[in-house]
C-alpha positions as CSV (number, residue, x, y, z in Angstrom):
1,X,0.0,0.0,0.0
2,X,3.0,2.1,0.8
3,X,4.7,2.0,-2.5
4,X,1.3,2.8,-4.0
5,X,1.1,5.7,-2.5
6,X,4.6,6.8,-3.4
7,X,4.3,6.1,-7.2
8,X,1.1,8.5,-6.6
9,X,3.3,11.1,-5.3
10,X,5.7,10.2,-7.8
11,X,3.7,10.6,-10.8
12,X,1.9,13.6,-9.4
13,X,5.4,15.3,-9.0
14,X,6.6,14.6,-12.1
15,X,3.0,15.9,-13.8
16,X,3.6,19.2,-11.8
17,X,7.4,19.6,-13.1
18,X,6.2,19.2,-16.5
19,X,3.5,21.4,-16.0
20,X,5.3,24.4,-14.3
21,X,8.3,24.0,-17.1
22,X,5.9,23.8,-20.0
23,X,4.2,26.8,-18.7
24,X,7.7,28.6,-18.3
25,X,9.0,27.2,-21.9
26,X,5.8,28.4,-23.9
27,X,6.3,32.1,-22.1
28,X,10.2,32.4,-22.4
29,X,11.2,29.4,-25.0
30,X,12.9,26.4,-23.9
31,X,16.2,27.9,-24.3
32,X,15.9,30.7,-22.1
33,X,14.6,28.1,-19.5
34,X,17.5,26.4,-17.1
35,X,16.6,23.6,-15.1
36,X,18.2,25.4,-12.2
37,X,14.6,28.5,-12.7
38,X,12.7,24.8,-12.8
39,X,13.3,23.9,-9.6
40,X,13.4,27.0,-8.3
41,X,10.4,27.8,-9.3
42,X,9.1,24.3,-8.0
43,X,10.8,25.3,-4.9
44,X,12.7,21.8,-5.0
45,X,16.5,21.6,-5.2
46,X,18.0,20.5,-8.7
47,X,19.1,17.1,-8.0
48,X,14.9,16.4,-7.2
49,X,14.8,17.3,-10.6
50,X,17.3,15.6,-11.9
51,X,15.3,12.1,-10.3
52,X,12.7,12.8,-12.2
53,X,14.2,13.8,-15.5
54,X,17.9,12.7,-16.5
55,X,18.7,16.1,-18.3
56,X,16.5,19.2,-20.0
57,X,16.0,17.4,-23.5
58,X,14.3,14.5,-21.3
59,X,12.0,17.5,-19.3
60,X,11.4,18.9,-22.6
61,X,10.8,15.9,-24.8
62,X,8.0,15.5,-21.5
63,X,6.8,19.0,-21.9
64,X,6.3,18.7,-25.9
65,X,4.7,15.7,-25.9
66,X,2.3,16.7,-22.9
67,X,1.4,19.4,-25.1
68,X,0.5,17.6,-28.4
69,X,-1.2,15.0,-26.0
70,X,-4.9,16.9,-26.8
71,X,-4.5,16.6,-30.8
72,X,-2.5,13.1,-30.8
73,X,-5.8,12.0,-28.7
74,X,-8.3,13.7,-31.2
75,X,-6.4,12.4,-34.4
76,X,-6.9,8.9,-32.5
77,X,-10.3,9.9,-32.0
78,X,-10.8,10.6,-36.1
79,X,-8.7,7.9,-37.0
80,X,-11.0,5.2,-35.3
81,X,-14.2,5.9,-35.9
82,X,-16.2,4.4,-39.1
83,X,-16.4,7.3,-41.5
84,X,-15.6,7.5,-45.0
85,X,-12.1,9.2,-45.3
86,X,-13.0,12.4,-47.0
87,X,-15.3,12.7,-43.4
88,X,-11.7,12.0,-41.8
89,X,-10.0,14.2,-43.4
90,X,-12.3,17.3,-43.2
């Protein structure tokens, strides 16, 4: 029961370090971002971040595809249902 709860925490962690980077990449660019604002900005100390993510092109390969999550899920949606595939396409 114990490590159930600590994946929770886990996972929730990790969901708020990507959200609170994405938000800071899509206002500054992920360039201007270091992971050292990150986790300030978390108010967690870099090697926390650094457990969750090995380096920034891990955090922002999670941040991206968080992001494209909502269309990759609608194209999904399209893709499977039974229309004809000019319906798809439009």
């Amino acid at each position: 029961m114990r490590e159930i709860e600590n994946t929770s925490r886990s996972d929730e962690k990790k969901k708020e370090i990507i959200s609170v980077a994405g938000k800071m990449m899509a206002e500054n660019g992920p360039d201007a971002v270091s992971m050292n604002m990150i986790a300030e900005k978390l108010n967690i100390t870099k090697p926390v971040l650094y457990y969750y993510f090995k380096n920034k092109e891990d955090l922002v390969r999670e941040v991206f595809k968080e992001g494209i999550r909502p269309f990759d899920d609608g194209l999904n949606a399209v893709i499977s249902e039974n229309l004809s595939l000019e319906d798809k396409i439009k």
